[in-house]
NUVO-703962 format. One record per residue (C-alpha): y, z, x negated. Coordinates in pm, whole numbers, padded with zeros to 5 digits, always signed. Layout:
BEGIN
YZX/...
This chain:
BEGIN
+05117-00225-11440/+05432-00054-11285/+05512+00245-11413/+05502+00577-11232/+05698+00754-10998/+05918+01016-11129/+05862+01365-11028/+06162+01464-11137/+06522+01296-11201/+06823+01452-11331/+07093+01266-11479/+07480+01440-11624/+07333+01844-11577/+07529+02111-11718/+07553+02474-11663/+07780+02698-11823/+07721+03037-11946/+08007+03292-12050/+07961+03572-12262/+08199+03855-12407/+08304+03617-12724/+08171+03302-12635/+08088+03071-12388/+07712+02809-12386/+07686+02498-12213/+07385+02339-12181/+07401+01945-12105/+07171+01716-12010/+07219+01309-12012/+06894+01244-11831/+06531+01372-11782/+06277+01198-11606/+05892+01318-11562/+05602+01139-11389/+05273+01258-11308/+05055+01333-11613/+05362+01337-11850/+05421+01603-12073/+05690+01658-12313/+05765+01969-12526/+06122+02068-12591/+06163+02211-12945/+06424+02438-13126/+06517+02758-13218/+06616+03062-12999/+06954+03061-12831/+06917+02666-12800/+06913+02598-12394/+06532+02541-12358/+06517+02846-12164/+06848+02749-11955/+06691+02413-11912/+06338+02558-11793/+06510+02777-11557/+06720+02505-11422/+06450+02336-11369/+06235+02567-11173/+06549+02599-10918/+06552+02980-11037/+06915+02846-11183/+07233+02676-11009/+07347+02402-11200/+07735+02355-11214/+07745+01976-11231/+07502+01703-11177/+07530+01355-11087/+07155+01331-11006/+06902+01610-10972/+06597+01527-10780/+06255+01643-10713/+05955+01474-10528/+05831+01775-10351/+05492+01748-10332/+05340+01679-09969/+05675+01480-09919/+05798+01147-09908/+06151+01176-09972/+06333+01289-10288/+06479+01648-10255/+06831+01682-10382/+06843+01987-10561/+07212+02014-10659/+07308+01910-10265/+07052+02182-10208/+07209+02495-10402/+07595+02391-10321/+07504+02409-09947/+07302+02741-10002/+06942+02665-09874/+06811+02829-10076/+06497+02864-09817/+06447+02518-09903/+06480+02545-10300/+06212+02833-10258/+05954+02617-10056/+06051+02342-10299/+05924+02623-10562/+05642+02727-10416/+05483+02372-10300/+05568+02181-10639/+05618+02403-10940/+05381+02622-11144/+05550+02844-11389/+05397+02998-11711/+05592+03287-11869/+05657+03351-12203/+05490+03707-12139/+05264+03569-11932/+05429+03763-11634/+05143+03890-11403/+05126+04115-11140/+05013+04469-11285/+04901+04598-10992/+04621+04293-10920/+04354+04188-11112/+04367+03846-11291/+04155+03675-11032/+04433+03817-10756/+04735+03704-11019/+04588+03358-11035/+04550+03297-10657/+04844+03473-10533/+05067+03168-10540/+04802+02939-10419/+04777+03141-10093/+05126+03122-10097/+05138+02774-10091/+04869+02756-09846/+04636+02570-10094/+04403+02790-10173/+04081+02677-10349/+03854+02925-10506/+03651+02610-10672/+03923+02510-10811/+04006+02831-10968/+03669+02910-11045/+03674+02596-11253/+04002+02665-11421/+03856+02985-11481/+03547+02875-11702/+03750+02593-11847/+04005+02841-11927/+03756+03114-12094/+03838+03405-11853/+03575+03324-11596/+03388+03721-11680/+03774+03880-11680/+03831+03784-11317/+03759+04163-11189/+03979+04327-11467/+04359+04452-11422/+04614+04283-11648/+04658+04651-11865/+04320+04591-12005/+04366+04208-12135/+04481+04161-12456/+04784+03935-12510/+04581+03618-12503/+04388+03690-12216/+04717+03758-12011/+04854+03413-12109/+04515+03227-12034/+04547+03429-11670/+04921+03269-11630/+04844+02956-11754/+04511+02935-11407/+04806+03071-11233/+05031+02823-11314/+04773+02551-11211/+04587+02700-10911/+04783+02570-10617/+04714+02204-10803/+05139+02138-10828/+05250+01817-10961/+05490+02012-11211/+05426+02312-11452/+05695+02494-11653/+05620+02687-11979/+05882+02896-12131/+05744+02990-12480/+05364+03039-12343/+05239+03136-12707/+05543+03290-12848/+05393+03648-12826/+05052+03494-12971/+04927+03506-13333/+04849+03117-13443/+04518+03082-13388/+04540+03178-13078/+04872+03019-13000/+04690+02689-13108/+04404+02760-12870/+04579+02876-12566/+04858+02544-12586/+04529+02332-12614/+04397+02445-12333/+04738+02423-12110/+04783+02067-12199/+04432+01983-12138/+04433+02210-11828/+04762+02027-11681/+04608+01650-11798/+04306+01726-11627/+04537+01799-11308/+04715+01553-11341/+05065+01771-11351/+05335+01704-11537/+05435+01911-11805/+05755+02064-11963/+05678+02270-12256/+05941+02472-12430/+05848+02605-12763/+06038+02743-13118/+05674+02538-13297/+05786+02217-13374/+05461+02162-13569/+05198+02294-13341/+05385+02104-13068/+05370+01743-13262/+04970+01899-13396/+04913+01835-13030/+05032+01487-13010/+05325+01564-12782/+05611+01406-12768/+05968+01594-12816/+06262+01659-12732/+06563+01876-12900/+06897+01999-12866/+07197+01910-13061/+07456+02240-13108/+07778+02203-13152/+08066+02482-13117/+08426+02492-13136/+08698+02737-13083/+08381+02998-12941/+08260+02748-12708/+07879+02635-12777/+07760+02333-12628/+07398+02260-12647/+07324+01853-12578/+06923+01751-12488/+06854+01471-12735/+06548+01321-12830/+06411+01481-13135/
């Protein structure tokens, strides 16, 4: 059986960060993803998941990359994200966004101003896939089916990451991005809401990146992992992606 087509190639990424006393640079050898993949990148705070995730999304430039591609979905080509943000199109890197990434916050991030049935198909109508089946099923499967109606102030913290997590999945992308989903979540619930991503994203057939400070909750879950290797010199931090 041959195996499947990345979603995602990067190969040499860094991006540096300077602060007032120090400077972080996050490096990355190689990363591949294909569909139904999902990998969980482990560590403490202040480690470069984060930087990585963001990267990732194209919500960050990177400052070097000898590869960095993305299979936008509905396209046959690869798009080359690095060409992409040194030429400034970033039009492009936004409808890149919208078409093939879904995006779960560590805060869950919605909308206050819409209820949770609005938050979860807003970027499905932006995308121009909108499927109210589709999010009525992620909906029941996700335990939120009667919450729906109800604005984002009067979910508790749970709720709200159940919400982002439909959200994430409603326009059906081949990619989702979680930054710390359950961080904010005692861990009973972190352990229930995580389940139900991963299930969620199998069922979809998405790949998925999952950052998260729970190494054990994350390899609990049968996932497989990937770290970070710090090192720092003379102020300077580097932050390597290594397989953990």
């Amino acid at each position: 059986m041959s195996e499947p087509v990345p979603l995602l190639r990067v190969e040499r990424l860094a991006k540096r960060r300077a602060g007032a006393d120090r400077s972080f640079t996050l490096e990355v050898p190689a990363l591949a993803l294909a569909p139904g993949q999902a990998l969980a990148l482990v560590g403490p705070s202040g480690c470069g998941k984060s930087t990585l995730i963001d990267l990732l999304a194209l919500a960050l430039a990177p400052d070097r990359a000898a590869l960095f591609h993305l299979r936008v979905a509905g396209g046959r080509r690869w798009l080359d994200v690095a060409r992409a943000w040194g030429e400034r199109k970033e039009d492009l890197l936004g409808r890149a966004r919208a078409l093939t990434l879904g995006y779960v916050l560590q805060t869950g991030g919605l909308l206050p101003f819409l209820t949770a049935g609005r938050n979860i198909a807003l970027p499905a109508e932006l995308a121009g896939r909108l499927d109210r089946d589709w999010i009525a099923t992620l909906a029941e499967r996700l335990g939120i089916a009667a919450l729906l109606n109800e604005m984002p102030a009067k979910l508790s913290v749970g709720q709200r990451q159940r919400v982002a997590v439909a959200r994430a999945l409603a326009a059906r992308p081949p990619l989702v991005l979680a930054d710390e989903p359950t961080a904010a979540l005692d861990p009973a619930n972190a352990e229930v809401v995580m389940g139900l991503l991963l299930a969620a994203t199998r069922e979809a057939g998405a790949a998925l990146l999952l950052a998260t400070h729970d190494r054990a909750l994350a390899q609990r879950l049968g996932l497989p992992l990937a770290g970070f290797q710090v090192s720092e010199q003379d102020a300077a931090v580097t932050a390597r992606l290594v397989a953990a």
